[in-house]
Every structure is written in structure tokens, then in C-alpha cells.
C-alpha positions in Angstrom: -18.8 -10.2 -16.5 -19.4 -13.8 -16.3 -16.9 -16.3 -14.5 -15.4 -18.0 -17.5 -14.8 -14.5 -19.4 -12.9 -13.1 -16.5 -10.6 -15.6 -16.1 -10.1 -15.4 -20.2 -9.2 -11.6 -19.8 -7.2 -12.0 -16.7 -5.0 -15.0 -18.6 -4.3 -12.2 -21.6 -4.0 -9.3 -19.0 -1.4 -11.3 -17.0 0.9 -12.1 -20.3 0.5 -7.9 -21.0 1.2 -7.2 -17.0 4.5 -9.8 -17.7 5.7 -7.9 -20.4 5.1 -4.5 -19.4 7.4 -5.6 -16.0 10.1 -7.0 -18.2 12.8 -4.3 -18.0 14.3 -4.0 -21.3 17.1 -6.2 -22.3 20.6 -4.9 -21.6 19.5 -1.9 -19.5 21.4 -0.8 -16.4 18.1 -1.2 -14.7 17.9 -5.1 -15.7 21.9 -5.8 -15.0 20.9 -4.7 -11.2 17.8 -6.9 -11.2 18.0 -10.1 -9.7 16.0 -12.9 -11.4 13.4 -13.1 -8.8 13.9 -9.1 -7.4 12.9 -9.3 -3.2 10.3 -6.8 -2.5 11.2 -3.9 -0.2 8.3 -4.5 2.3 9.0 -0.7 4.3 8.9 0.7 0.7 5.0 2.4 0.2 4.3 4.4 -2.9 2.3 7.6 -1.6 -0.1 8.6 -5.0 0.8 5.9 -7.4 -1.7 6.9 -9.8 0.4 9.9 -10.5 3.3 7.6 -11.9 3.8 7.2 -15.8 2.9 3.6 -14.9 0.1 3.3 -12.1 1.0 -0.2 -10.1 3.6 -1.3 -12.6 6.4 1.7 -11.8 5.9 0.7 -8.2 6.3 -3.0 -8.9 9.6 -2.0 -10.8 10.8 -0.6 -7.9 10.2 -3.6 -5.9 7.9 -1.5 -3.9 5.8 -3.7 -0.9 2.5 -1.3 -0.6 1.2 1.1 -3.1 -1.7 3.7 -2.8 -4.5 4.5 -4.6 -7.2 6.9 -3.8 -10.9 6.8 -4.9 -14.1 8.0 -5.5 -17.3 6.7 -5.8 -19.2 7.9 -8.6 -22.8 5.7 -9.1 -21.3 2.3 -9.0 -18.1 3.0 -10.1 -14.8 3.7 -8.3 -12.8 5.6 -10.3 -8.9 6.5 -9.2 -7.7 10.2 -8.5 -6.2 12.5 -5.9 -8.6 15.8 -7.2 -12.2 15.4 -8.5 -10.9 17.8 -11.4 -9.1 14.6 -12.3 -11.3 12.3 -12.9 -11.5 9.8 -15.8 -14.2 7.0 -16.2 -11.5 5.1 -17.8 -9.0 5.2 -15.2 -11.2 2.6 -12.2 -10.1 0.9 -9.5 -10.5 -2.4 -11.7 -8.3 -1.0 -14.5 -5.4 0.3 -12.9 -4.5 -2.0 -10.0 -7.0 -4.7 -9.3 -7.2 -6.4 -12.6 -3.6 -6.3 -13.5 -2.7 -7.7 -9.8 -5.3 -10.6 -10.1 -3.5 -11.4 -13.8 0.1 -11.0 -12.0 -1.1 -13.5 -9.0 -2.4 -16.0 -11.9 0.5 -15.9 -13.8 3.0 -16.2 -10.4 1.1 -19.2 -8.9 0.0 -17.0 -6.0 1.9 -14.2 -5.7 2.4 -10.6 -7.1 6.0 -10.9 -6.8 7.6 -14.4 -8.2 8.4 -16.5 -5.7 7.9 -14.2 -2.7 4.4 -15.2 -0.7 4.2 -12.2 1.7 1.0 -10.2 1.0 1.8 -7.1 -0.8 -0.3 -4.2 0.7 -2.9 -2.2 -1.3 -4.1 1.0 0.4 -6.9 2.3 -0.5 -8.2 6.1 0.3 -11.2 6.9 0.1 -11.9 10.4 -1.1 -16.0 10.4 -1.2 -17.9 9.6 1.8 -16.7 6.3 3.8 -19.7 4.3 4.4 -21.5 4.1 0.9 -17.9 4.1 -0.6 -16.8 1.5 1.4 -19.8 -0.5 0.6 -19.2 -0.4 -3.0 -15.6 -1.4 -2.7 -16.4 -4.4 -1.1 -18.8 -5.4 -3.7 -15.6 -5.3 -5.9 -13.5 -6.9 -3.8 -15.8 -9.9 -3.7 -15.0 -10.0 -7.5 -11.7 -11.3 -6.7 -12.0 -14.5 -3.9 -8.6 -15.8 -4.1 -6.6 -12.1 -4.6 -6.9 -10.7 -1.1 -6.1 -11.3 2.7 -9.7 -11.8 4.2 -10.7 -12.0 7.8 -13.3 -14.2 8.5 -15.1 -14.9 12.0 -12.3 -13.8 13.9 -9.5 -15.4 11.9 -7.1 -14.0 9.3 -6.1 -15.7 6.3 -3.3 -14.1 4.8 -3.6 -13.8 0.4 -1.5 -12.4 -2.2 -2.9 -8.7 -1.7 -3.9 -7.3 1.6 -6.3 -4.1 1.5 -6.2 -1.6 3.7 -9.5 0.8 3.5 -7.9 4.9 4.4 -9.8 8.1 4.3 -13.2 9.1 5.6 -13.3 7.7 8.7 -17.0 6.9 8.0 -16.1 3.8 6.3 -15.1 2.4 10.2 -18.6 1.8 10.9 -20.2 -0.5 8.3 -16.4 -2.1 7.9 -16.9 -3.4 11.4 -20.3 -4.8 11.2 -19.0 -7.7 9.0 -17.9 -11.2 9.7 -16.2 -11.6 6.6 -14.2 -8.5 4.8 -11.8 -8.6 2.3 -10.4 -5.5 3.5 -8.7 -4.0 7.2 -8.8 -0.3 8.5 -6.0 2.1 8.4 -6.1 3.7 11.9 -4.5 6.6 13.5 -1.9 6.8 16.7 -5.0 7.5 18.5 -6.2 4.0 18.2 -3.3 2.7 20.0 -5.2 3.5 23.5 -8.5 1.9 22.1 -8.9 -2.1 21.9 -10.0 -2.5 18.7 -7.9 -5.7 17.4 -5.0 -6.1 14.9 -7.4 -8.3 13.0 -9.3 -5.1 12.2 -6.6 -2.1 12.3 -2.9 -4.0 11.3 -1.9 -0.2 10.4 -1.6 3.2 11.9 -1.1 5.9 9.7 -0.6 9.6 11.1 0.7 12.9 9.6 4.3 13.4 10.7 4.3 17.0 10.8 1.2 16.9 13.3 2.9 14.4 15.3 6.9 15.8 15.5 8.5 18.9 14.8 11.8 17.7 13.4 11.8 17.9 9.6 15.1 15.9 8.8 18.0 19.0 9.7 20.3 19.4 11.9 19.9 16.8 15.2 16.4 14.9 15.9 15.7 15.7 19.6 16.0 13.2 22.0 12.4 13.9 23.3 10.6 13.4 19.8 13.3 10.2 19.1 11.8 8.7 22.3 8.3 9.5 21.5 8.5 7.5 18.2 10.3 4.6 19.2 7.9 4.4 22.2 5.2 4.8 19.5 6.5 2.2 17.2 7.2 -0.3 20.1 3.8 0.3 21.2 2.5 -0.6 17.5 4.2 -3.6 17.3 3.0 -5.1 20.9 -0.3 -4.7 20.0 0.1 -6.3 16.3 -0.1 -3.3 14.2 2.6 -1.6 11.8 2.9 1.9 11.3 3.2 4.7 8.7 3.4 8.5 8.5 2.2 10.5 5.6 3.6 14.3 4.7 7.4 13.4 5.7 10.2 15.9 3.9 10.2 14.1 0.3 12.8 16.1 -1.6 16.1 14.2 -2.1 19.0 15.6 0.2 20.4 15.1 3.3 16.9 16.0 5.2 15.4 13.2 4.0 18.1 10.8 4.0 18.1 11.7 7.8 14.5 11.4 8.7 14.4 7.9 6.7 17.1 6.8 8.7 15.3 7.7 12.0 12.0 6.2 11.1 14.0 2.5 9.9 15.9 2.6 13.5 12.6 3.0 15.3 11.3 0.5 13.5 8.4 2.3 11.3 7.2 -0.4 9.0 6.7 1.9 5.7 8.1 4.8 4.4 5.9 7.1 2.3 6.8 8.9 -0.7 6.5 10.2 -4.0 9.8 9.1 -5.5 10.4 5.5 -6.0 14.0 5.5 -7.5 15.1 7.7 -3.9 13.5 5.4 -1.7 14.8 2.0 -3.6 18.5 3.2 -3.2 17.8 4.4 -0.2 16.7 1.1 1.2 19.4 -0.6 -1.0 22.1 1.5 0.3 21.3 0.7 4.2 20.6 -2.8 3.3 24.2 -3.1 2.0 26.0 -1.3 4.3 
């Protein structure tokens, strides 16, 4: 699509993407909504795709980093957890990078109104890393002012930030460049290897891999000092953290493991349901 006739869609798609964020007038949802809502950075919606609303649900909830997994099929990267599920219409492009680039255009920089941190996109790639990666950059490059890039050996921070997830094959060609538009999700493995924040800000591991505690009864003292030493570990070297398959069914379990990974200072918490996780977060922010 040429220049000129991007911008011309993204100026109508941002005008849609304001309206469709709009909560409507009088609901209990907009009385609780301050004008310019703050983000909730440690909030990180696992499977967005799956919402109603892909991207704009999230954003509702004031969500900081959202997920969307892909696949390559020829030159296209469409947007699904299952290949069963696959839909040319529903791309990469359509869902979240299109209607992001039209939010930053029509907040003077930033995906949230007023608020300049870069929220993170995390991308998973579900077909294999290299080629797929490949692709997504060509996208990427579609959008030069949307996302954090690092560029011989520096980092300048944009509206977006991208975080490439998945087949680890995607490590490989991702580190060859001088200039990406996009960073690598590691494990807790790669906190004993020296590759720089500048090319993994995030570790990402499954919980139940890692921990036996699953939220009841009292977290033991050994696997409460094994994350914090994790977490402070993370944090010296640069890098947040996240873990994936956590208890995610509302109740006291999860309440309690939440609670744990906020107090050892785990930078996102991954789920399924954004209302739990906004009052959640609300809740501890106010008390």
C-alpha cells in the first residue's frame, strides 16, 4: 500500500479505534474511568485474540502488554492459538498493528492518552522461528515511528515495544541484525548467559515447571526465596519477568499466588481474565 494511502486509512481507522474505546455514556464502567485511565503496566493479557474484542478489550482494561500468537502462512501472518483456527481475515495487521499505529496517530505518540511508557506487544510465534521471524520484521518495517527499535547498540524506546516468543529458532536470525524493531522473550535459563537486556528485556517461563505451589494453603519458604532471588536477579541484569500457566480461576488460589508474584517483584501477570486481574491490581493499589 503506498505511503500516502496508509496514512489515509490509519487517520479513519484511528477515529473507529477512538470510538470503539469510548465506553458508553452513563455506564458503571465509564463512572470508574478516569479521563486519561493509567495503564496497569504488570497487567499482560495471555491470548487476547480470544476476547470478543482482540487489542481493544485489553485496552479497556487498561492492560500494559497484550499477546498475540501467529503463524506464517506465504507472506502472511495470520493470528490464532490452533491452526484449526485460522482465518485469512483475522492478520497480524488487522487485529493489533493497524489499529495501534491509528491509536498512536490519534494520541500524539502514545497508545494510551497522555501516558508515554511503551506498551508491550508479545508476539508468539507458532510456525517455525527463523522464516517466521523474517516475515514479521518485514511488517514491522511498515510501521517506522510505532515501535521501540534497537539500533547499533542503542535502544530507542516508541509507543509499542515487541517482544518476538515461541520457536526459539527465531533467536538466530533476530541476533544477526543491527537494527530490529523487535527484542527476544527469553527463559530463566538465560539469566546465567550474557546475552544483553538490549536483546532479551524479558524472561518468560512456565510456573508450574519452575514451582510447585499452586496458590493454596502457605507458599513455602524455599520456592518464596527461589523467586525473589529470581526476580532480583532479573532486575540486576535489566530484564523483567513473566510466567505463563499460573492458577487462572478466580478464588482465593489465585488471589494468593498474584499476591506473591507482585511482592517479589514479577513485572507481569498472565491471564485470561481481564476484569479479575484489573480489580485485582486496583484493589492492592488502593489498599
Amino acid at each position: 500500500m503506498p505511503l500516502v494511502t496508509r496514512r489515509r486509512a490509519l487517520t479513519t481507522l484511528g477515529a473507529t479505534a477512538a470510538a470503539l474505546l469510548a465506553p458508553p455514556a452513563g455506564s458503571a464502567f465509564a463512572a470508574r474511568q478516569p479521563h486519561r485511565p493509567r495503564p496497569l503496566r504488570h497487567a499482560h493479557a495471555h491470548n487476547d485474540y480470544d476476547h470478543p474484542r482482540p487489542l481493544f478489550d485489553a485496552l479497556d482494561h487498561r492492560f500494559g502488554s497484550v499477546e498475540a500468537d501467529i503463524y506464517l502462512v506465504g507472506d502472511q501472518l495470520l493470528v490464532a492459538h490452533d491452526p484449526v483456527d485460522l482465518d485469512p481475515a483475522r492478520t497480524l495487521e488487522s487485529l493489533y498493528l493497524d489499529p495501534l499505529a491509528a491509536l498512536v496517530e490519534a494520541h500524539h505518540g502514545s497508545v494510551y492518552r497522555g501516558y508515554r511508557r511503551p506498551v508491550q506487544l508479545l508476539i508468539d510465534i507458532k510456525t517455525e522461528g527463523a522464516a517466521t521471524y523474517r516475515e514479521l520484521d518485514r511488517h514491522l518495517a511498515r510501521y517506522p515511528h510505532l515501535f521501540t527499535t534497537y539500533a547499533h547498540g542503542r535502544v530507542h524506546p516508541g509507543p509499542l515495544t515487541a517482544v518476538v516468543s515461541g520457536d526459539r529458532a527465531a533467536r538466530t536470525p533476530m541476533e544477526a541484525q543491527t537494527r530490529r524493531r523487535a527484542f527476544y522473550d527469553g527463559r530463566l535459563t538465560d539469566l546465567a548467559t550474557p546475552a544483553p537486556a538490549s536483546f532479551i528485556p524479558l524472561v518468560s517461563d512456565n510456573w508450574s515447571l519452575a514451582f510447585t505451589w499452586q496458590g493454596e494453603g502457605t507458599f513455602p519458604d524455599t520456592e518464596r526465596r527461589k523467586l525473589r532471588d529470581l526476580t532480583r536477579t532479573a532486575h540486576a541484569q535489566g530484564r523483567r519477568v513473566r510466567f505463563w500457566a499460573t492458577p487462572d480461576s478466580a478464588g482465593p488460589a489465585r488471589d494468593a499466588l498474584w499476591g506473591e508474584l507482585l511482592d517479589a517483584g514479577v513485572d507481569h501477570l498472565n491471564t485470561d481474565d481481564l476484569a479479575g486481574l484489573e480489580a485485582f491490581l486496583d484493589a492492592r493499589h488502593t489498599a
